[in-house]
C-alpha positions as CSV (number, residue, x, y, z in Angstrom):
1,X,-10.7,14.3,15.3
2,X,-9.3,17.6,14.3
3,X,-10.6,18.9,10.6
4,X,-6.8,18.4,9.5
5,X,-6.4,14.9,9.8
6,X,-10.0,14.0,8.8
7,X,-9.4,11.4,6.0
8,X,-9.7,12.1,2.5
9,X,-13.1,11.4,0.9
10,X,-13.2,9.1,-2.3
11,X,-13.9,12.6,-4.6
12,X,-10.8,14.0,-2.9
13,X,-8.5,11.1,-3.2
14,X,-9.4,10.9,-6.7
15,X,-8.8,14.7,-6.8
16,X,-5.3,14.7,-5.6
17,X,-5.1,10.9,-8.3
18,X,-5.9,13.1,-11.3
19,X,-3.5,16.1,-10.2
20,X,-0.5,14.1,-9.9
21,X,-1.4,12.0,-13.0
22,X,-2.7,14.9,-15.3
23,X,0.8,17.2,-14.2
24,X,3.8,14.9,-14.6
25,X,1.9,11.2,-15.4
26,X,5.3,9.6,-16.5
27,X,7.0,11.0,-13.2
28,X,5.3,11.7,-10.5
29,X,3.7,9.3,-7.3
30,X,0.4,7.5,-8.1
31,X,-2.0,7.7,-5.2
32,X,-1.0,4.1,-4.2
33,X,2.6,5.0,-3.9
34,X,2.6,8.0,-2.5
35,X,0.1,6.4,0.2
36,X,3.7,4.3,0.9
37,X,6.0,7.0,0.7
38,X,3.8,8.7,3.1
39,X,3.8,5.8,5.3
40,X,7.5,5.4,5.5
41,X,8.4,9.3,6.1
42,X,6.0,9.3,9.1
43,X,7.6,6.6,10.7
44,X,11.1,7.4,10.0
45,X,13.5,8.0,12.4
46,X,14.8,10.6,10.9
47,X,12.5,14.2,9.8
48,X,12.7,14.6,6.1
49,X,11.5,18.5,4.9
50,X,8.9,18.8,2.6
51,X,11.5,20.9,0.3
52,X,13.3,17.5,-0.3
53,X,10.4,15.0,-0.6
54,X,7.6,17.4,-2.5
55,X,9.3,17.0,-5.3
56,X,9.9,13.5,-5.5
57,X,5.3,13.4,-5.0
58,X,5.4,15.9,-8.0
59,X,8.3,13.9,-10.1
60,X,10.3,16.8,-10.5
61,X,10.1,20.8,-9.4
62,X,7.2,22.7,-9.7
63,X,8.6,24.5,-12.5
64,X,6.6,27.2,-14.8
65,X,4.3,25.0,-16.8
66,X,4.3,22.4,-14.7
67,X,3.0,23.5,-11.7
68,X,0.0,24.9,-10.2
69,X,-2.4,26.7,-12.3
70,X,-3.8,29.0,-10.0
71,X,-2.9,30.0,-5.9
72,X,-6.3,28.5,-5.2
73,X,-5.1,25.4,-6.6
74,X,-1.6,25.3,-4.6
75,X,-3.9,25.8,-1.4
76,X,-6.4,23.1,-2.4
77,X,-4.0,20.4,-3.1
78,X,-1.4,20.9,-0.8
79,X,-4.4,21.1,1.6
80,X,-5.4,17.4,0.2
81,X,-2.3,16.3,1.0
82,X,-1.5,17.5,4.4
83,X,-4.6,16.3,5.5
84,X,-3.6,12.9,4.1
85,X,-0.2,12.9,6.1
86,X,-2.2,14.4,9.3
87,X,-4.4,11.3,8.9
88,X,-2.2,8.6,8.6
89,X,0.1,10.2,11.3
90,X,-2.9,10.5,13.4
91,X,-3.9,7.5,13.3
92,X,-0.2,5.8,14.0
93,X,0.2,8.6,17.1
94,X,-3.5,6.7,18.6
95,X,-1.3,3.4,18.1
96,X,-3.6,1.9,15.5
97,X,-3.1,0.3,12.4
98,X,-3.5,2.9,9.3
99,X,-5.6,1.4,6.3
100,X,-2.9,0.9,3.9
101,X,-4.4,2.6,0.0
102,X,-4.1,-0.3,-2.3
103,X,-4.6,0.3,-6.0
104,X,-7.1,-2.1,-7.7
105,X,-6.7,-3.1,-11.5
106,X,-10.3,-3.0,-13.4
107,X,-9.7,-7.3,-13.1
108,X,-10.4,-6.9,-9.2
109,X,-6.3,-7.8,-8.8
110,X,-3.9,-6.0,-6.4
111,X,-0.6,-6.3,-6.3
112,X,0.6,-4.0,-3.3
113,X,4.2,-3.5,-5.6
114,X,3.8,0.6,-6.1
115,X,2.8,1.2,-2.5
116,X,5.6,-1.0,-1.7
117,X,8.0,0.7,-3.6
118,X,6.4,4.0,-2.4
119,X,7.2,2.7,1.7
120,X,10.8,1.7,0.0
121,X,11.4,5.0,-1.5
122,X,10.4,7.0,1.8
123,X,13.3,4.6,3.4
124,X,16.1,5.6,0.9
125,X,15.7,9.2,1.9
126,X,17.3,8.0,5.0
127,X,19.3,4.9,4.8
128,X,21.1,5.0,7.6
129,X,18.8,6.0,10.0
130,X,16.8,2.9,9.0
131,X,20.4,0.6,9.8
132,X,19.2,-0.5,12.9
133,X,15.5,-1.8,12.1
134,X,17.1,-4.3,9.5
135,X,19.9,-5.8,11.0
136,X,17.7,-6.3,14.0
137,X,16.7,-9.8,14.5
138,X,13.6,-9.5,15.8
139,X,11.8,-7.1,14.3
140,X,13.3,-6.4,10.8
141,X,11.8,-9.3,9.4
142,X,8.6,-6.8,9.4
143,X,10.1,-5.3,6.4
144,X,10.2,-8.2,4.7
145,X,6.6,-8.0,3.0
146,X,7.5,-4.5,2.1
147,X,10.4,-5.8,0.1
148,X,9.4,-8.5,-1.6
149,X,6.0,-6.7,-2.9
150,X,8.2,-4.3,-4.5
151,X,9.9,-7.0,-6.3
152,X,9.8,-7.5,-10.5
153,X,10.4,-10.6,-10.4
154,X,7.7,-11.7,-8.0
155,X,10.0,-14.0,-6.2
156,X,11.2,-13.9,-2.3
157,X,15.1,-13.2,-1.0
158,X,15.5,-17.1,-1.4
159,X,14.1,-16.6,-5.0
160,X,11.1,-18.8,-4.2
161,X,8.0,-17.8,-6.4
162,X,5.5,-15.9,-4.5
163,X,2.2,-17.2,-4.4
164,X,-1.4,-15.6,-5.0
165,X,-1.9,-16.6,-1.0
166,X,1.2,-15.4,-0.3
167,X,0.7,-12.1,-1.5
168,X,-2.7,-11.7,-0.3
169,X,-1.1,-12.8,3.2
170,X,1.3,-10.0,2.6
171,X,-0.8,-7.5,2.0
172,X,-3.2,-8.3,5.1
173,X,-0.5,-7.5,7.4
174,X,1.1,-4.6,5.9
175,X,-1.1,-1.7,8.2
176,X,0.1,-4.0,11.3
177,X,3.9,-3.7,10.2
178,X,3.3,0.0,9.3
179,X,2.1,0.1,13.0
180,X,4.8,-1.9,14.1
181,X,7.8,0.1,12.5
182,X,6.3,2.8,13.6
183,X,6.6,2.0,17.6
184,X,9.9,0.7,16.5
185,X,11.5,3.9,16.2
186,X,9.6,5.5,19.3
187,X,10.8,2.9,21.6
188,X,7.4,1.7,22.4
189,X,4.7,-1.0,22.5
190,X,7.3,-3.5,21.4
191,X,5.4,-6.0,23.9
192,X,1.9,-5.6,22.2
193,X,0.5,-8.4,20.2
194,X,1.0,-7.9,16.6
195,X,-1.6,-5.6,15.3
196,X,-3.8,-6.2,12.8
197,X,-5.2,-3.7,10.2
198,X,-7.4,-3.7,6.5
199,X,-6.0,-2.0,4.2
200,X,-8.0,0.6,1.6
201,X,-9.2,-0.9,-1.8
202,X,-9.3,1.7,-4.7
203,X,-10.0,1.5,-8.4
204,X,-6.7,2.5,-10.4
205,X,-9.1,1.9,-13.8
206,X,-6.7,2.7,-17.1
207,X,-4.6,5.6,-15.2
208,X,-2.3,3.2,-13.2
């Protein structure tokens, strides 16, 4: 595995967790949902530039007094997070399931709603491009944890209450339908059994 796409270490994830939350906490991504916004702009049909989705991570421009203290900090953070993206791209491109990042309350809950939301986001930059995946029979109803995780109302599309099981069975499968969108749009492996995949459990402690 190339040094690029090595994963981020749990001192480096929280690294690049305080940065976002210590420069723009009301704006910009928490870890969880950048991990899904992430997720959905590597699989997208479509290439979106950094220059149009950096500063929806940062939650705004990196404007004097609200960006980067130093050079060496530009380097070290935009290093964290290309070597994020190289991992999770890395690991879709050897056609297995990515650990999704889940965000864990202080209570030991998870909720999966800002990665969701993250993964949603990432799909809005594009719309159209993602026209076919939903309307198609077959395999759009992969999207369908995605969207009802990002939910308020914790409900389903037939507004049926959405169970502690059910969620928990929603989030078990969501690495296998990152995995699976992602072969969507490259036209292969459609045949393959449905893959399976953990996803990544971190504290969010007070910050989320």
């Amino acid at each position: 595995m190339s040094a690029l796409s090595q994963p981020l270490t749990d001192v480096e994830l929280e690294r690049l967790d305080d940065f976002l939350h210590r420069k723009n906490p009301s704006e910009a991504m928490s870890l969880e949902k950048l991990d899904g916004f992430l997720c959905a702009l590597i699989c997208s049909p479509e290439v979106v530039p950094p220059s149009e989705y950096l500063p929806l991570v940062w939650g705004g421009e990196m404007v004097e007094g609200r960006g980067f203290k130093t050079i060496e900090e530009a380097r070290e953070i935009l290093g964290l997070l290309t070597r994020h993206w190289n991992n999770i791209a890395a690991t879709l491109l050897r056609d297995e399931p990515y650990p999704v990042l889940m965000g864990e309350y202080e209570d030991g809950g998870v909720t999966g709603r800002e990665w969701a939301r993250g993964f949603e986001q990432g799909m809005y930059l594009r719309q159209d491009a993602w026209v076919p995946l939903t309307k198609d029979k077959k395999f759009g109803p992969v999207l369908l944890p995605v969207i009802t995780l990002a939910d308020d109302d914790d409900t389903t599309l037939t507004s049926v209450p959405v169970t502690t099981e059910a969620r928990e069975a929603m989030l078990d499968v969501l690495a296998g339908s990152v995995l699976i969108v992602y072969r969507y749009f490259r036209g292969k492996g459609k045949a393959k059994p449905e893959p399976r995949g953990k996803s990544k459990k971190r504290s969010r402690g007070k910050k989320a």
